[in-house]
N, CA, C and O atoms as a MOPAC input file, in Angstrom:
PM7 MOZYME 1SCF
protein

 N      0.84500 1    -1.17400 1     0.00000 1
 C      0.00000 1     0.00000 1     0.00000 1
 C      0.88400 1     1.22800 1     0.00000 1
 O      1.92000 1     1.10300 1     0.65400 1
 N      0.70400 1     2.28200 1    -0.54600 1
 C      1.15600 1     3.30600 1    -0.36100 1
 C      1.62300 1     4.02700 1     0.77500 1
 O      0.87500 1     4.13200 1     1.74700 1
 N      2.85200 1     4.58100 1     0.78500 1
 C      3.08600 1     5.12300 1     1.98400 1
 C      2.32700 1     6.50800 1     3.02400 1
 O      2.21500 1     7.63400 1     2.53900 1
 N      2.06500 1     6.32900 1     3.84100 1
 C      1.45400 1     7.47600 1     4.44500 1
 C     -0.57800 1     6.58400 1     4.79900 1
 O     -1.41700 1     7.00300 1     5.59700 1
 N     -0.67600 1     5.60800 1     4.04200 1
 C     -1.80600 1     5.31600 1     4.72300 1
 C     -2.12500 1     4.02900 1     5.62500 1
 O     -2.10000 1     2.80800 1     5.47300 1
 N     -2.46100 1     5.00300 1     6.71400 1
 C     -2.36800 1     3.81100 1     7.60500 1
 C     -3.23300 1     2.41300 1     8.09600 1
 O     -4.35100 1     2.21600 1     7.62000 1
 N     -2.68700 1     1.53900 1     8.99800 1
 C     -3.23000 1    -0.15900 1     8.42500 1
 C     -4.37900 1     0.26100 1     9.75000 1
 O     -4.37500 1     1.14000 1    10.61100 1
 N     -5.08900 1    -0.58400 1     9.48300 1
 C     -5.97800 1    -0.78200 1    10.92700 1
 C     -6.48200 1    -2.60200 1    10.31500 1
 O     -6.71300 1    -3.14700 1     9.23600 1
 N     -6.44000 1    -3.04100 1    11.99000 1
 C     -6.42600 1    -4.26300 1    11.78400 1
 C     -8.06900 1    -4.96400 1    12.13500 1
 O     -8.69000 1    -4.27100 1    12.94000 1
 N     -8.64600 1    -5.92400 1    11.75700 1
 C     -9.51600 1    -6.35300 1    12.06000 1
 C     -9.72900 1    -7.83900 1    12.89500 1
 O     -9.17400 1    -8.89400 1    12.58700 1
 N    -10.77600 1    -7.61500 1    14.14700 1
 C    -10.90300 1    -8.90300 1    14.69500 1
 C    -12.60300 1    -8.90400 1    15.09500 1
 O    -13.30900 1    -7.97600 1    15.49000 1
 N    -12.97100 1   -10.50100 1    14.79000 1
 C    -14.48200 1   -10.79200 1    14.79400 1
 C    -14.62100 1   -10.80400 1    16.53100 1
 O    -13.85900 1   -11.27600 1    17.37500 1
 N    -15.72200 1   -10.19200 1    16.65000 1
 C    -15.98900 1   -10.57700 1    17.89400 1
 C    -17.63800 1   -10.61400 1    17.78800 1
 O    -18.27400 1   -10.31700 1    16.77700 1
 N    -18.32300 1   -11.14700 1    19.35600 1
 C    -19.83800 1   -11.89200 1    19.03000 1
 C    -20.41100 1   -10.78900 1    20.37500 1
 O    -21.51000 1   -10.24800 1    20.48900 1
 N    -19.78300 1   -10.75400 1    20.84900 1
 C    -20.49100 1    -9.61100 1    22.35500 1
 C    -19.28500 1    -8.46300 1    22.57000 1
 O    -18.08000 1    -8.63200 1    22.76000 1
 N    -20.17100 1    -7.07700 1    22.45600 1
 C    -19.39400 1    -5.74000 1    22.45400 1
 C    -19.07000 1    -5.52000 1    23.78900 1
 O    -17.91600 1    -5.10100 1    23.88600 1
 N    -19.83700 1    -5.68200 1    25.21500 1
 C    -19.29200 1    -5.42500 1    26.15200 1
 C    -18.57100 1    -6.61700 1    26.83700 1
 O    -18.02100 1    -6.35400 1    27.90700 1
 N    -18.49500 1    -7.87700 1    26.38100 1
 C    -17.30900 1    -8.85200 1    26.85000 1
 C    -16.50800 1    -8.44200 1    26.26700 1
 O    -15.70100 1    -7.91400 1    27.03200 1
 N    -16.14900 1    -8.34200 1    25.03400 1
 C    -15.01000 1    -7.88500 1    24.17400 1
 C    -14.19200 1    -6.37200 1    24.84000 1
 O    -12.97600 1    -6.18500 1    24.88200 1
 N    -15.38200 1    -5.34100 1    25.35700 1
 C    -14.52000 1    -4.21300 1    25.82100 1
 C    -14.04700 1    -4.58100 1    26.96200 1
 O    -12.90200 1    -4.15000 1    27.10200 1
 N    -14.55100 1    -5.41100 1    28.17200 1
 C    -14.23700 1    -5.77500 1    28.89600 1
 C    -12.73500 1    -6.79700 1    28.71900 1
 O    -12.10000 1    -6.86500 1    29.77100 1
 N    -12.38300 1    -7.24400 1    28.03400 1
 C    -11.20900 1    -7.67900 1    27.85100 1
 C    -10.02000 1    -7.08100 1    26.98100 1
 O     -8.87200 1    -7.44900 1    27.22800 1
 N    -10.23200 1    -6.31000 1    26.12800 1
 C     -9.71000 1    -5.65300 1    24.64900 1
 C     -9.11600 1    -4.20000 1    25.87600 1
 O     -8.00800 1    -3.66300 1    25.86900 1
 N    -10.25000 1    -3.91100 1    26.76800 1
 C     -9.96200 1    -2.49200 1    27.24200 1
 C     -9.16200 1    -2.42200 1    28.49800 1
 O     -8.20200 1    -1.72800 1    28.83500 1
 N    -10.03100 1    -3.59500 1    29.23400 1
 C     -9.51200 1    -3.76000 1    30.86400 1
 C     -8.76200 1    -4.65900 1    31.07000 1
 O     -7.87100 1    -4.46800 1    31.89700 1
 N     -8.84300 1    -5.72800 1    30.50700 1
 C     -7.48400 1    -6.56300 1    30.60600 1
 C     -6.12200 1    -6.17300 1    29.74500 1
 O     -4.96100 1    -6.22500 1    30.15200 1
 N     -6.50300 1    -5.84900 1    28.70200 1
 C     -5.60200 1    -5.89900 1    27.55500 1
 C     -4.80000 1    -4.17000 1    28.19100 1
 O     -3.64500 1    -3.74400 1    28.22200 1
 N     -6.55800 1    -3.44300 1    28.73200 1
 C     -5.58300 1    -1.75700 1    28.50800 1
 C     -5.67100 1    -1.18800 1    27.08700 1
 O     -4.85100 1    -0.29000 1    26.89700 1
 N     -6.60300 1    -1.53500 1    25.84500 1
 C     -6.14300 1    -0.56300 1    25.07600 1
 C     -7.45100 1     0.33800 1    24.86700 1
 O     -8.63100 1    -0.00300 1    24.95300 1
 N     -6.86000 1     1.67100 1    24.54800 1
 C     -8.19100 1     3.01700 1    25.22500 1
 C     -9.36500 1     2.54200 1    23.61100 1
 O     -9.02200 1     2.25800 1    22.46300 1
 N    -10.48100 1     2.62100 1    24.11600 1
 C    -11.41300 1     2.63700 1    23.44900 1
 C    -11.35200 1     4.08400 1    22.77100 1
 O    -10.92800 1     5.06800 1    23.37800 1
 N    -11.92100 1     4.12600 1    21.16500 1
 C    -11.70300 1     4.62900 1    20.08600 1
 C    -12.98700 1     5.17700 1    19.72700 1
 O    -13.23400 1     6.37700 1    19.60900 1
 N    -13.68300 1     4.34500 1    19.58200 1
 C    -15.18300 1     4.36900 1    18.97600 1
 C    -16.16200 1     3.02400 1    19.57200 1
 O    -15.69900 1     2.04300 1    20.15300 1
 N    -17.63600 1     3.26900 1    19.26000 1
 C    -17.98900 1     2.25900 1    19.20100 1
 C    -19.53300 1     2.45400 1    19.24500 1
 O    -20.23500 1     3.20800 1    19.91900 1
 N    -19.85800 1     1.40900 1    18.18800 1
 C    -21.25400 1     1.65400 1    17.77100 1
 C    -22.26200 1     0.21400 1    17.28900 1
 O    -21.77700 1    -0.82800 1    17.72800 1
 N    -23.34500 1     0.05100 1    16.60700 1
 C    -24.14700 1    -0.86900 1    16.73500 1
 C    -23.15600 1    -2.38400 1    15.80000 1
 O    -23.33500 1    -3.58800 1    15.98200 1
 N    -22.36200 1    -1.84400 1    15.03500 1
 C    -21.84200 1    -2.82600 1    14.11500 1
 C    -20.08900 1    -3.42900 1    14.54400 1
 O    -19.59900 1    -4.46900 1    14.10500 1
 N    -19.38900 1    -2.43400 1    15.51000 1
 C    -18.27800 1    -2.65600 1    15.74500 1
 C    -17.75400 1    -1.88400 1    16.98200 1
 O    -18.60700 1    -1.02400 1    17.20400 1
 N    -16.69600 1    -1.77600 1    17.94900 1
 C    -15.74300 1    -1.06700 1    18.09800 1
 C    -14.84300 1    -1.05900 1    17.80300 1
 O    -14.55500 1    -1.94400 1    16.99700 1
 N    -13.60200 1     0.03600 1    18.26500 1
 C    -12.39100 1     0.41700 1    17.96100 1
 C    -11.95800 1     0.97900 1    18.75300 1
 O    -12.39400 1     1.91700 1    19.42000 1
 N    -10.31000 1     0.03500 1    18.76600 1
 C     -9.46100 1     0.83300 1    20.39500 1
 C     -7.93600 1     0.66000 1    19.42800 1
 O     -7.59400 1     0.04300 1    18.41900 1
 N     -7.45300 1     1.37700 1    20.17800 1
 C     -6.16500 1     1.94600 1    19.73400 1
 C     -5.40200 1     0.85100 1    20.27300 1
 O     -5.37400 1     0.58900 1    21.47600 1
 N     -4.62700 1     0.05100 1    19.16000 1
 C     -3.74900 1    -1.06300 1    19.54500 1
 C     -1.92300 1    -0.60900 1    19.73200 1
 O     -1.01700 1    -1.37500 1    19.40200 1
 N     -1.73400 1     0.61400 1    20.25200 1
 C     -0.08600 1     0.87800 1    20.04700 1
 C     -0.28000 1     1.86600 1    18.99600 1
 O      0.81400 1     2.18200 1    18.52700 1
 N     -1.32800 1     2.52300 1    18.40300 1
 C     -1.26200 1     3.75500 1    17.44700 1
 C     -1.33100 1     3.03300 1    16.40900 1
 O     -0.79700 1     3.60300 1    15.45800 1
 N     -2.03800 1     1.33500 1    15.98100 1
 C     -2.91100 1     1.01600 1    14.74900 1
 C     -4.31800 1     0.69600 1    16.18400 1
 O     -4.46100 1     0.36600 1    17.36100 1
 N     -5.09100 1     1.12700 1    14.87600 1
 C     -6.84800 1     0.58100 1    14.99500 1
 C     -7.28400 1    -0.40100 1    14.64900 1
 O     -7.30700 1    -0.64100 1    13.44200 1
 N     -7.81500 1    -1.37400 1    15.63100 1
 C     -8.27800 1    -2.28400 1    15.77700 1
 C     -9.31000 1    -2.52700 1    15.91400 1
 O     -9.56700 1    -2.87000 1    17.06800 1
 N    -10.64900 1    -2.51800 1    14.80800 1
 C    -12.01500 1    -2.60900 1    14.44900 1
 C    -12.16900 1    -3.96600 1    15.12900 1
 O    -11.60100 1    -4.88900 1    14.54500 1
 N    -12.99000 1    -4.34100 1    16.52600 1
 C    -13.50100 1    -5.33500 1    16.76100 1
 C    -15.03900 1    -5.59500 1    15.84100 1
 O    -15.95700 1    -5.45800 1    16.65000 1
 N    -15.42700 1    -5.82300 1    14.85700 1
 C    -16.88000 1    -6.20300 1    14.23500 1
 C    -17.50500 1    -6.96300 1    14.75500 1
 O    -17.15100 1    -8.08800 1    15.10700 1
 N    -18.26500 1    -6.59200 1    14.84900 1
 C    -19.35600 1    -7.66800 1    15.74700 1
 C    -20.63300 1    -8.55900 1    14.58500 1
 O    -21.53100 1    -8.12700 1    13.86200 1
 N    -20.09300 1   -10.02200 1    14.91400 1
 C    -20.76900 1   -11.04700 1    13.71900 1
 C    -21.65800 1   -11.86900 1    14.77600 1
 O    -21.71200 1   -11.46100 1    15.93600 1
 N    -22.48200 1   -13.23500 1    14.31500 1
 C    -23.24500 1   -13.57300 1    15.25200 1
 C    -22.13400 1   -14.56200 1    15.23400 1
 O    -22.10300 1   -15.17500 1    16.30100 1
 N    -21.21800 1   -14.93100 1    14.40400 1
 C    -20.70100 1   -16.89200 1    14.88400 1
 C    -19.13100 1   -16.00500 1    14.48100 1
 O    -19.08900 1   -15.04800 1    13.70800 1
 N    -18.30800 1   -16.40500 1    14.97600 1
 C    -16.00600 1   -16.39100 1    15.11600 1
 C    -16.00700 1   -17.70000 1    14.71700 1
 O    -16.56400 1   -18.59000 1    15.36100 1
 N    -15.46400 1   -17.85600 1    13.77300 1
 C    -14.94800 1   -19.26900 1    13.42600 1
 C    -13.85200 1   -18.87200 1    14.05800 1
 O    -13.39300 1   -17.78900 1    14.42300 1
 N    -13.35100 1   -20.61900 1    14.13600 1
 C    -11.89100 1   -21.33200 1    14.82600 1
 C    -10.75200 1   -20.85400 1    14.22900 1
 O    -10.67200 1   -21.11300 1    13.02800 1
 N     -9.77000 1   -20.17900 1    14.75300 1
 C     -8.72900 1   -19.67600 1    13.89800 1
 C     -8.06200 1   -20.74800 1    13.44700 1
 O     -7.96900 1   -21.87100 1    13.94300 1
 N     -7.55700 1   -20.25700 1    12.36100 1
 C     -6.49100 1   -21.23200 1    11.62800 1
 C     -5.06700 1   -20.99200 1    12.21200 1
 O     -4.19900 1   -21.85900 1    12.11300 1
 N     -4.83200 1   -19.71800 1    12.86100 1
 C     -3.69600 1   -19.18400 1    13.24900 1
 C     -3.77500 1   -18.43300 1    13.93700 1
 O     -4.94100 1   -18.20400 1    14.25800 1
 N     -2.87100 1   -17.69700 1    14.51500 1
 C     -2.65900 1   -16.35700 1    14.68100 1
 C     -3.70500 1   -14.84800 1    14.51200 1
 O     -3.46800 1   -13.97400 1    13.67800 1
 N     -4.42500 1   -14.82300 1    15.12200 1
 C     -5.20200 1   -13.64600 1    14.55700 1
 C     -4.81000 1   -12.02100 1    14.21300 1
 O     -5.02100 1   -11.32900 1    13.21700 1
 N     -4.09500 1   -11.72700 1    15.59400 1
 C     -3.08700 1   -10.51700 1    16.07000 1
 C     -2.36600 1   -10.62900 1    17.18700 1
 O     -2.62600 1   -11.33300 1    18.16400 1
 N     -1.43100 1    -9.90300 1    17.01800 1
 C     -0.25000 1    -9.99000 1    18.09700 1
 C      0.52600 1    -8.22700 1    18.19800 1
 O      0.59600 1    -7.22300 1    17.48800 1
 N      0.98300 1    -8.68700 1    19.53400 1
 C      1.73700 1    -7.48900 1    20.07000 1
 C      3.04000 1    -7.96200 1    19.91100 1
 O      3.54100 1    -9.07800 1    20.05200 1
 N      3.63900 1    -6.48300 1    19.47300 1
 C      5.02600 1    -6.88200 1    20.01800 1
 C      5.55700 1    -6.05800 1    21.52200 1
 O      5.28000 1    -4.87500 1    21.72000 1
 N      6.27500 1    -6.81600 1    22.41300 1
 C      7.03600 1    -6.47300 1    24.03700 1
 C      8.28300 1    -6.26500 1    23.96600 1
 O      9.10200 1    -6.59900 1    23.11000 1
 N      8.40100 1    -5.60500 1    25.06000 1
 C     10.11000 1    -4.99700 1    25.09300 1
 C     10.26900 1    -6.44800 1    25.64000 1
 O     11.10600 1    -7.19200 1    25.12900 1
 N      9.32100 1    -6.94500 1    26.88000 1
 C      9.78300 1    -8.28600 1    27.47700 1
 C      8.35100 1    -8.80600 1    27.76400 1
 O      7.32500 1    -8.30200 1    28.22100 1
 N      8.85000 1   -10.48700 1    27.13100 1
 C      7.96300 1   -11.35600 1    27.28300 1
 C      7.21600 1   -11.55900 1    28.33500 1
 O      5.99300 1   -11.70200 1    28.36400 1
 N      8.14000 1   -11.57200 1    29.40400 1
 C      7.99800 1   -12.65400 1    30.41000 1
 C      7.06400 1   -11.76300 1    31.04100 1
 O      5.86700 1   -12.01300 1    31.18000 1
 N      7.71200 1   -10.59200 1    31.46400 1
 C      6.96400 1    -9.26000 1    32.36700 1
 C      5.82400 1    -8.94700 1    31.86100 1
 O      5.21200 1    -8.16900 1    32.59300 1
 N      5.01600 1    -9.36400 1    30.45200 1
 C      3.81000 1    -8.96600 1    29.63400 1
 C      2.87800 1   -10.41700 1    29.78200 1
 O      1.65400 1   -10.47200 1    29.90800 1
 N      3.58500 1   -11.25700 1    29.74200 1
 C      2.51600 1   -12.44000 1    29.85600 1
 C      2.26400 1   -12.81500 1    31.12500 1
 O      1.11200 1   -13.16100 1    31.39000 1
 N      3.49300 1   -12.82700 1    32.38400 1
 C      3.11400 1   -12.34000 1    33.74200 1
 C      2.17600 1   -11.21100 1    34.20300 1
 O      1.98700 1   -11.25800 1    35.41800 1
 N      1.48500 1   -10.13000 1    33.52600 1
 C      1.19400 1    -9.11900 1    33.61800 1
 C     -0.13800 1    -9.88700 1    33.39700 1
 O     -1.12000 1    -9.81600 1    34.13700 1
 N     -0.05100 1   -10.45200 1    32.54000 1
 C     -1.99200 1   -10.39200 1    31.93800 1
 C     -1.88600 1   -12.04900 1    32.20700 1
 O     -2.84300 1   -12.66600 1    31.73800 1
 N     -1.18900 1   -12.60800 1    32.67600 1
 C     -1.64500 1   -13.98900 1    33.26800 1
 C     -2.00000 1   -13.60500 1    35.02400 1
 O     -2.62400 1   -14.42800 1    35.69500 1
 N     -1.60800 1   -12.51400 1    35.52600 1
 C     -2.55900 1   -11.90200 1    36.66800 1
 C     -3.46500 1   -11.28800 1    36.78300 1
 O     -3.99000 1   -10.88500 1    37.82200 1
 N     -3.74100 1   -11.14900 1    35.80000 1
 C     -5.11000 1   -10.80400 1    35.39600 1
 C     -6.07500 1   -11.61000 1    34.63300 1
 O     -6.81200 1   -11.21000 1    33.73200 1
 N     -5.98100 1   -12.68900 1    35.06900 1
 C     -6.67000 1   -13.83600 1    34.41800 1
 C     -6.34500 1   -14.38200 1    33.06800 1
 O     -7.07800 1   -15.33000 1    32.78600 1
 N     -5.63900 1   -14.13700 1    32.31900 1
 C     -5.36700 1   -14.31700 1    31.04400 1
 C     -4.54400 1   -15.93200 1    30.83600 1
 O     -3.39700 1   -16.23900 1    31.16300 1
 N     -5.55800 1   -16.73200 1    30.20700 1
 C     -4.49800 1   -18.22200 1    30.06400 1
 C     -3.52400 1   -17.94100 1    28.97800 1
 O     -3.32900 1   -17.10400 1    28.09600 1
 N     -2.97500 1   -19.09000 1    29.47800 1
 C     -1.74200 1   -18.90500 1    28.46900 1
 C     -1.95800 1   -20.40000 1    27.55400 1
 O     -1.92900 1   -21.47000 1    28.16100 1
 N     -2.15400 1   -20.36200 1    26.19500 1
 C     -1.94500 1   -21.46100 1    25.32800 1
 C     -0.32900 1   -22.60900 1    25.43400 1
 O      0.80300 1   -22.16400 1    25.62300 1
 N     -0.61800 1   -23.82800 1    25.28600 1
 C      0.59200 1   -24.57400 1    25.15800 1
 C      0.18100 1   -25.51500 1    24.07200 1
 O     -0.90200 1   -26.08600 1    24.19100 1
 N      1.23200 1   -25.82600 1    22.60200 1
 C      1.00500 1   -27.07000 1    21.78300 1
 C      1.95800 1   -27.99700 1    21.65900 1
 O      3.16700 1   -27.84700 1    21.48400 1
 N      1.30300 1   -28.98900 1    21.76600 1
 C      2.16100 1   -30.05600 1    22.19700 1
 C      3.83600 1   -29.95500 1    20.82700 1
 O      4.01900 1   -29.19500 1    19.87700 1
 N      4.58500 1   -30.93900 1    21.31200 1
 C      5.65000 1   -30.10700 1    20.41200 1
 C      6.70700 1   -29.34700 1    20.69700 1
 O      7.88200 1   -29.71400 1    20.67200 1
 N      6.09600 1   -27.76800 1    21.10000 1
 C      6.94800 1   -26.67700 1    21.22400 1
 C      7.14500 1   -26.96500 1    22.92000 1
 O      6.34700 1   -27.41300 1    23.74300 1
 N      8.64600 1   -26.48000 1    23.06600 1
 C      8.89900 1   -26.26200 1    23.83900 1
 C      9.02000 1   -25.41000 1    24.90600 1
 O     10.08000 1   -25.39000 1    25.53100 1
 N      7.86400 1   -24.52000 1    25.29200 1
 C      7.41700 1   -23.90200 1    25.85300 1
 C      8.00700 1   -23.40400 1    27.47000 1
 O      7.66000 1   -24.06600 1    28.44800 1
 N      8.56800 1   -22.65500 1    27.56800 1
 C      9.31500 1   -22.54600 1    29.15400 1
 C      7.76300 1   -22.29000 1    30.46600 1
 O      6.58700 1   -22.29900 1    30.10100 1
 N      8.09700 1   -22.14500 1    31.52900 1
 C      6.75800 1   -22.20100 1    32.33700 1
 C      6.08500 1   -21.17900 1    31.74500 1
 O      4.93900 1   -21.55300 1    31.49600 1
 N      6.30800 1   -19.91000 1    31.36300 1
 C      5.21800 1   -18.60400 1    30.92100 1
 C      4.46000 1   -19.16900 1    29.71800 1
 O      3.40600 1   -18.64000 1    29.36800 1
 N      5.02500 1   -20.35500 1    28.99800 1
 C      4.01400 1   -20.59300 1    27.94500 1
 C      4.96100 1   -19.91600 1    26.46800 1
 O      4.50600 1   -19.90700 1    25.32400 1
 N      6.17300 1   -19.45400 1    26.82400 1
 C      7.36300 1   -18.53800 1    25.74200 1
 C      7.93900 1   -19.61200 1    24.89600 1
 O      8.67800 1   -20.41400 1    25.46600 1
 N      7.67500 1   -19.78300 1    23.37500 1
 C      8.29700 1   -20.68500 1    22.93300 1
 C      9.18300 1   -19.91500 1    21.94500 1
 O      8.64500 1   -19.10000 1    21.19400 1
 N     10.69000 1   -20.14800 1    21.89000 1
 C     11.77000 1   -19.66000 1    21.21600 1
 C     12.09700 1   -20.79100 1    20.20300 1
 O     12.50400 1   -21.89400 1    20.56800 1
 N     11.89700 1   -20.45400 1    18.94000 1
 C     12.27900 1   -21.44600 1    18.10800 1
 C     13.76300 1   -21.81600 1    18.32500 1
 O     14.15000 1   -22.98400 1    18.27700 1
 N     14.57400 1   -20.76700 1    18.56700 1
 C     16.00200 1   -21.19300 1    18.61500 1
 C     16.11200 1   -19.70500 1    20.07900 1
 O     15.36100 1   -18.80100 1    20.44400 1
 N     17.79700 1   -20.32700 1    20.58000 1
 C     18.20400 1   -19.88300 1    21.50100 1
 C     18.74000 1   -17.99700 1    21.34700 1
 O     18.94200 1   -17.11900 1    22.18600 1
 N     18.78700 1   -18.03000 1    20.25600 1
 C     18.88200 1   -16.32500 1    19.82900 1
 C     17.75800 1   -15.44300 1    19.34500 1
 O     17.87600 1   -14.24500 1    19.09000 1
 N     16.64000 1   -16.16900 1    19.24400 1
 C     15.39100 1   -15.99900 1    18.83100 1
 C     14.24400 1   -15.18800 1    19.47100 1
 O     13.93800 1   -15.62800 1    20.57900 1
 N     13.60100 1   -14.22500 1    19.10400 1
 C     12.70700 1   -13.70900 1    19.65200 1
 C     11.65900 1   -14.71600 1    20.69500 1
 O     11.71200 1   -15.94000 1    20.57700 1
 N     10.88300 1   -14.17100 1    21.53400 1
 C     10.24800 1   -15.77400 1    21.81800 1
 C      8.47600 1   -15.01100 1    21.85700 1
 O      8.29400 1   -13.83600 1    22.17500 1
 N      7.41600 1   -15.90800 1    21.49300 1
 C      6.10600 1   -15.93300 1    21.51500 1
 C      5.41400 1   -16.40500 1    22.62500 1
 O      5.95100 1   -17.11300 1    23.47700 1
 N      4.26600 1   -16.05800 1    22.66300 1
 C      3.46200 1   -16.36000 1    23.63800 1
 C      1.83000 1   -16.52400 1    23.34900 1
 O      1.26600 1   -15.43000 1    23.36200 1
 N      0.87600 1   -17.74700 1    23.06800 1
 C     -0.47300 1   -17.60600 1    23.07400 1
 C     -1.67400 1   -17.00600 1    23.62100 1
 O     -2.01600 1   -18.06100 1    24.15600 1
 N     -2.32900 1   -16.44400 1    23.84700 1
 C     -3.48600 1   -16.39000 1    24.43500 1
 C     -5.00500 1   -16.20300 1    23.77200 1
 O     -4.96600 1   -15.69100 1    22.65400 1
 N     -6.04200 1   -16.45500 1    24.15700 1
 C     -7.28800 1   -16.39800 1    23.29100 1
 C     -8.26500 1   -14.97700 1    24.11900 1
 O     -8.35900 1   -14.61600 1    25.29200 1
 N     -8.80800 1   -14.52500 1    22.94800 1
 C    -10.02600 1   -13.75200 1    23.61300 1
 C    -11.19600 1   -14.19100 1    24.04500 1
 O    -11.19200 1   -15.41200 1    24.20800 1
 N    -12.45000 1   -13.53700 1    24.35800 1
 C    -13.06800 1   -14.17800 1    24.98800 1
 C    -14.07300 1   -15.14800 1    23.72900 1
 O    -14.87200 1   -16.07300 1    23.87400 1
 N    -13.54600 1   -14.37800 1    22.45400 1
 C    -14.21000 1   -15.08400 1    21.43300 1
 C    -13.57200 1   -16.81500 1    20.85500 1
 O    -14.06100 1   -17.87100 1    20.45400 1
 N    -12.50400 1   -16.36000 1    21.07700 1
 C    -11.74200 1   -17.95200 1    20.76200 1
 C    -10.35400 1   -17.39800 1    19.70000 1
 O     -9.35300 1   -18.06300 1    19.43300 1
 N    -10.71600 1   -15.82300 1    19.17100 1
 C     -9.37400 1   -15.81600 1    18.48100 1
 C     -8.05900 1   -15.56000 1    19.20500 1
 O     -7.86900 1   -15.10000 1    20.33000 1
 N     -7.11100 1   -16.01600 1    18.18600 1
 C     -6.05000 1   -15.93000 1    19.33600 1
 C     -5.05400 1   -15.47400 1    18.73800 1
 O     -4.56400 1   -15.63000 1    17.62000 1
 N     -4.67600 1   -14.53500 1    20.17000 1
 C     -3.36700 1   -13.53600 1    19.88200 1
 C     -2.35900 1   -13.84600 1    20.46200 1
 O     -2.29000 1   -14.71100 1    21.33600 1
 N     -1.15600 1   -12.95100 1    19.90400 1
 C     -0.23700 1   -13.25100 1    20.70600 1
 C      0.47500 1   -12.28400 1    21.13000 1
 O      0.16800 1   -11.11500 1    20.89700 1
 N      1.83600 1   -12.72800 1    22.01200 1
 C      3.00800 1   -11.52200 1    22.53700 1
 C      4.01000 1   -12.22100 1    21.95700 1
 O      4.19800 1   -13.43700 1    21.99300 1
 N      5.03400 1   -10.85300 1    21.08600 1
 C      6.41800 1   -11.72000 1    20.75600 1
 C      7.04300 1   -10.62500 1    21.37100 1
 O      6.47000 1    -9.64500 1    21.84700 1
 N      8.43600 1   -10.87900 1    21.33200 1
 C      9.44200 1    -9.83400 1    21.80100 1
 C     10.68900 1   -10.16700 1    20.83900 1
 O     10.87300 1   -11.28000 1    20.34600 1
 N     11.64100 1    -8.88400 1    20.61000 1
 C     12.78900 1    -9.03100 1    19.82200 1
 C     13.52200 1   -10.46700 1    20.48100 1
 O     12.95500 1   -11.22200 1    21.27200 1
 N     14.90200 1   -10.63700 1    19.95400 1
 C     16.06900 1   -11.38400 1    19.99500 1
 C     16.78000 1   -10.57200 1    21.18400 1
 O     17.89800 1   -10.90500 1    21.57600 1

């Protein structure tokens, strides 16, 4: 896309005040807008249109993700605040649920919303 216009990202959600309730108060990000078809909260200075559908299919992947200065201190942060942490069998996952493909490697972290999509936390190398 051309430079200068900016991305805003999209995620399905099925209930507007569970969704703000987690998107705003767990997550922390300031509500934007919000009206009969969607909201929008400021994800780090992109917009993040939650739409509101009646059915979220099962992700295939990854829906959205943050990036952290540090893993551990961000998924500790919102795993005290109720937030599970995903594990797949396989990866080698340290206790926070941080899987580093390799030892110089940025490392990831799962979690789901209250809809079932699921985001994540990575952090640099």
């Amino acid at each position: 896309m051309r430079e200068g216009h900016r991305f805003v990202g999209f995620v399905l959600i099925t209930d507007a005040q569970r969704a703000r309730a987690f998107y705003c108060d767990v997550l922390g990000l300031p509500l934007v807008h919000h009206d009969d078809y969607a909201m929008v909260v400021d994800a780090g200075g992109t917009q993040l249109r939650l739409s509101i559908v009646a059915e979220v299919p099962e992700p295939a992947g990854t829906t959205a993700g943050w990036l952290v200065d540090d893993i551990h201190l961000a998924v500790r942060a919102l795993a005290g605040a109720g937030v599970v942490f995903e594990r797949f069998p396989g990866l080698d996952q340290d206790p926070d649920g941080v899987w580093r493909p390799a030892p110089e490697a940025g490392g990831v972290a799962w979690f789901r919303d209250p809809d079932g999509n699921r985001l994540s936390l990575t952090d640099a190398p």
